[in-house]
C-alpha positions as a Markdown table, in Angstrom:
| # | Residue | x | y | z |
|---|---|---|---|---|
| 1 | Unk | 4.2 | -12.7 | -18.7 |
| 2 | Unk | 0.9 | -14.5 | -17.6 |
| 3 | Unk | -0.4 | -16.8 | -20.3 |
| 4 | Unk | -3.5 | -19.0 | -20.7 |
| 5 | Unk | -3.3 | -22.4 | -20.1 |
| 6 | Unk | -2.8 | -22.9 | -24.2 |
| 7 | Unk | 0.3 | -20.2 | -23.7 |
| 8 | Unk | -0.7 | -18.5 | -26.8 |
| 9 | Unk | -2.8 | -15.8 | -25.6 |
| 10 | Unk | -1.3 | -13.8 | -22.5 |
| 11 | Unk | -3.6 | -12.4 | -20.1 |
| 12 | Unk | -4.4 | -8.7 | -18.8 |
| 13 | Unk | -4.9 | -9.2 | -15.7 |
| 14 | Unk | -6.4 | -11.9 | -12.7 |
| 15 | Unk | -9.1 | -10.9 | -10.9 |
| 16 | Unk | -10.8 | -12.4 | -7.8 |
| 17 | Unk | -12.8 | -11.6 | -4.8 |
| 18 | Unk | -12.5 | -13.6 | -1.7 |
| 19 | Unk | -15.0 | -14.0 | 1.2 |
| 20 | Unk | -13.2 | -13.9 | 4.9 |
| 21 | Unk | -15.2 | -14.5 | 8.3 |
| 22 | Unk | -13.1 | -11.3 | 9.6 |
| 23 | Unk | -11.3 | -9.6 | 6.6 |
| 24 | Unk | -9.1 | -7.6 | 8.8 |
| 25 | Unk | -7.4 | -10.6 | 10.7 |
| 26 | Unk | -5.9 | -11.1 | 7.2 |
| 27 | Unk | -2.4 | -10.2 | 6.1 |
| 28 | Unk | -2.9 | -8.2 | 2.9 |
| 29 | Unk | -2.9 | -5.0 | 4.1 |
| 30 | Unk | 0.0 | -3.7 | 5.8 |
| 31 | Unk | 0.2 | -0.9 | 8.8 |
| 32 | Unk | 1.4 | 2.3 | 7.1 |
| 33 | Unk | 1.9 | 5.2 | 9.3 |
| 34 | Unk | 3.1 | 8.6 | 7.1 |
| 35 | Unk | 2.3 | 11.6 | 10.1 |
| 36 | Unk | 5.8 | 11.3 | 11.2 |
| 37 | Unk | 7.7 | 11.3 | 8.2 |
| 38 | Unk | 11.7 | 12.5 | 8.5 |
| 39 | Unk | 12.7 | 15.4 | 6.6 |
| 40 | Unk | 15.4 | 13.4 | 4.4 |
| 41 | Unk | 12.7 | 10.9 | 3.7 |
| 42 | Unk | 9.8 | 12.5 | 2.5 |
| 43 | Unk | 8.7 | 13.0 | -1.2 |
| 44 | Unk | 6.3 | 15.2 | -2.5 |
| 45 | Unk | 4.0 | 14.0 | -5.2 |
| 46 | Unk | 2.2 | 16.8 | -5.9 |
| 47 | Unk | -1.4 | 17.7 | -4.9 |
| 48 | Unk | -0.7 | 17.9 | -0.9 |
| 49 | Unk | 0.8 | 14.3 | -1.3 |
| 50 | Unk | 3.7 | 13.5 | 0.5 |
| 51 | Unk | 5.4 | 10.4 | 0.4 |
| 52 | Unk | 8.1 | 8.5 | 2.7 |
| 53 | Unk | 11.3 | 6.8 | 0.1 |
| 54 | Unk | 13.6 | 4.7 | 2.4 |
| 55 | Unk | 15.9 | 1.8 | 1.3 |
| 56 | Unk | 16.4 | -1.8 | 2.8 |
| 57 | Unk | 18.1 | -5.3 | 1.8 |
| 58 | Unk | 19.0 | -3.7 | -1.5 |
| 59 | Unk | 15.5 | -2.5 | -2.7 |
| 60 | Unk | 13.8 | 1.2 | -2.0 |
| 61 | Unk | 10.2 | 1.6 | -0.8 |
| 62 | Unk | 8.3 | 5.0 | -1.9 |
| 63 | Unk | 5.0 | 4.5 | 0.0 |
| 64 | Unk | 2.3 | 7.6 | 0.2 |
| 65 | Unk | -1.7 | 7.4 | 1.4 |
| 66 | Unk | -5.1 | 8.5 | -0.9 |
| 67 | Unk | -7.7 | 8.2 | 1.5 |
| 68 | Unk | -8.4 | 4.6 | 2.9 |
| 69 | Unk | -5.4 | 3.6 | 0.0 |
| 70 | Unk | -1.9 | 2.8 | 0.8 |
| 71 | Unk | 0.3 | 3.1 | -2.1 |
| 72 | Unk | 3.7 | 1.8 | -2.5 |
| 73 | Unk | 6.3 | 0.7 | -4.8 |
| 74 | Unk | 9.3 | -1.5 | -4.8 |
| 75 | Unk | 12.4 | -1.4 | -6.8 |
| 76 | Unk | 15.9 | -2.8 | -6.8 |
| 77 | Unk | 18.1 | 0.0 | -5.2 |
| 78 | Unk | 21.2 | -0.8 | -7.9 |
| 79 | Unk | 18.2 | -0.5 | -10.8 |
| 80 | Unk | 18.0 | 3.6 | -9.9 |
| 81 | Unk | 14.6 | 3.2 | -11.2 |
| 82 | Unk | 12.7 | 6.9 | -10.9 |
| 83 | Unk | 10.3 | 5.8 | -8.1 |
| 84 | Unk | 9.3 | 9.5 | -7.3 |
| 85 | Unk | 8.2 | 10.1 | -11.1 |
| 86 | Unk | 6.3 | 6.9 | -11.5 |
| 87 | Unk | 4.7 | 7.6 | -8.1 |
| 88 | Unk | 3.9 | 11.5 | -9.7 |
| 89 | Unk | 2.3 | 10.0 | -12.7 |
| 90 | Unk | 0.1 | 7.5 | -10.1 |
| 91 | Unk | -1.0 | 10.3 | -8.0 |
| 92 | Unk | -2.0 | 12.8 | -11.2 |
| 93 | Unk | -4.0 | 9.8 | -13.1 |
| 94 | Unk | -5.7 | 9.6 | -9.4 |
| 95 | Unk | -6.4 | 13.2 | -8.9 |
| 96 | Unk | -8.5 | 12.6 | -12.5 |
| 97 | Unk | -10.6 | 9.1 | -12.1 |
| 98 | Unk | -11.7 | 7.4 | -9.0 |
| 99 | Unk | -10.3 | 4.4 | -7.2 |
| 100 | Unk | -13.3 | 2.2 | -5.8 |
| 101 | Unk | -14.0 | 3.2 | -2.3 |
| 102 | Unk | -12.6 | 0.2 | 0.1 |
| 103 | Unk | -14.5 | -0.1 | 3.1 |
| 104 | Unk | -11.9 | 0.2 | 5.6 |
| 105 | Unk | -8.4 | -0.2 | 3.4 |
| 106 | Unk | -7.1 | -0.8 | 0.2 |
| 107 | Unk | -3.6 | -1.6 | -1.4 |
| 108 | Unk | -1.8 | -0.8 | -4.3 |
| 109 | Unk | 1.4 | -2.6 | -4.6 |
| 110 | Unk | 3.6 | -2.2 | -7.6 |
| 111 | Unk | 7.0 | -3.9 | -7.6 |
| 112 | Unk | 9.6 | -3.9 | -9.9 |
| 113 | Unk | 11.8 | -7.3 | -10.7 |
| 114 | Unk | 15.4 | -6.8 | -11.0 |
| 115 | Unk | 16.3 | -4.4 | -14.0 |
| 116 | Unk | 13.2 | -2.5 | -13.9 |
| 117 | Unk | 11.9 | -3.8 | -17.1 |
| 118 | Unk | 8.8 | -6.0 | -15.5 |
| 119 | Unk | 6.7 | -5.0 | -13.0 |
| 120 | Unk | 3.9 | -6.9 | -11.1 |
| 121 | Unk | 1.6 | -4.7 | -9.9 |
| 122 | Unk | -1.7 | -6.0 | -7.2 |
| 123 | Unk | -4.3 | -3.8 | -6.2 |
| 124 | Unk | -6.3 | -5.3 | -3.5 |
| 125 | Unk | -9.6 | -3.0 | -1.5 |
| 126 | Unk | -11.7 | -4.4 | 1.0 |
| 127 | Unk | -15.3 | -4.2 | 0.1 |
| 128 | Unk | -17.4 | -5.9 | 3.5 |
| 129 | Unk | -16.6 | -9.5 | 4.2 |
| 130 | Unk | -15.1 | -9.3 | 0.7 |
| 131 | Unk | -11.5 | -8.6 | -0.7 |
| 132 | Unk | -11.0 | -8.0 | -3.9 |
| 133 | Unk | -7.7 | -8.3 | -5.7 |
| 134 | Unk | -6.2 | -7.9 | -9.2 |
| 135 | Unk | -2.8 | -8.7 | -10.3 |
| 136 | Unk | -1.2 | -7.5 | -13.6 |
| 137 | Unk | 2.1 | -7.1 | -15.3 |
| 138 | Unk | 0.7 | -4.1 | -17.2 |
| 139 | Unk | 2.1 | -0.4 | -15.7 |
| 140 | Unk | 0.7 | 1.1 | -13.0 |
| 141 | Unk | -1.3 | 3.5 | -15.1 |
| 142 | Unk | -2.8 | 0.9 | -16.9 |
| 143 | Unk | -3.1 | -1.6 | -13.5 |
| 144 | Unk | -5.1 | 1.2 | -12.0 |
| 145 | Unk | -7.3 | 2.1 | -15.4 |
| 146 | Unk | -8.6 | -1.8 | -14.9 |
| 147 | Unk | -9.0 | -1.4 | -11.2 |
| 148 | Unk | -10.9 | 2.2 | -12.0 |
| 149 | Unk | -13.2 | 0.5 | -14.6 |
| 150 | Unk | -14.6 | -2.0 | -12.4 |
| 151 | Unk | -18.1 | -1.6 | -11.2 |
């Protein structure tokens, strides 16, 4: 849990935007190509959403595009944590209320720590020169209710 620096009161969330000469030189956003997807890997999430699941090093990916978005989450393969339905729920709240529009990308990462009962979820969009990025250890739901609130 993120606390203040008087670890009393625990935060929400971080939020910070970051100026870059040439935003797309940096490493935050990763390649994600999903028009080849293999039968046995691919998902769907509902609303013409199709997502690619695959395992590695003990953890399993589910990773699916909205637009300029990449979406993906991470969980410990021996956790059997129900990617698929928390990816559902993502993609309904998203059909419903509106991700900022990133300029070129964006990125929502959600990971799971070991035991699936904390997650860390940082949603990052390129705006310009700008990135913004907020990091939470609320749900996904509520991670993207901050990210949708923010004007």
């Amino acid at each position: 849990m993120l606390t203040s620096s008087n670890n009393k009161v625990p935060f929400l969330a971080s939020y910070e935007v970051k100026t870059y000469k040439n935003p797309n030189q940096t490493d935050i956003f990763p390649e994600t190509d999903l028009k080849n997807i293999p039968k046995d890997m691919m998902v769907d999430l509902g609303h013409g959403i199709q997502g690619m699941m695959e395992g590695a090093a003990g953890s399993q990916y589910l990773t699916w595009k909205e637009g300029r978005w990449t979406m993906q989450i991470r969980s410990i393969s021996e956790d059997q944590m129900n990617n698929t339905g928390i990816a559902k729920k993502m993609v309904e709240y998203l059909e419903k209320h509106m991700l900022p529009a990133p300029k070129d990308k964006g990125f929502v990462n959600v990971e799971y720590a070991s035991g699936g009962k904390t997650v860390r979820v940082t949603i990052t969009w390129q705006d310009g020169k700008q990135i913004h990025q907020l990091k939470t250890e609320q749900v996904p739901l509520d991670a993207l209710g901050m990210v949708v609130s923010v004007k």
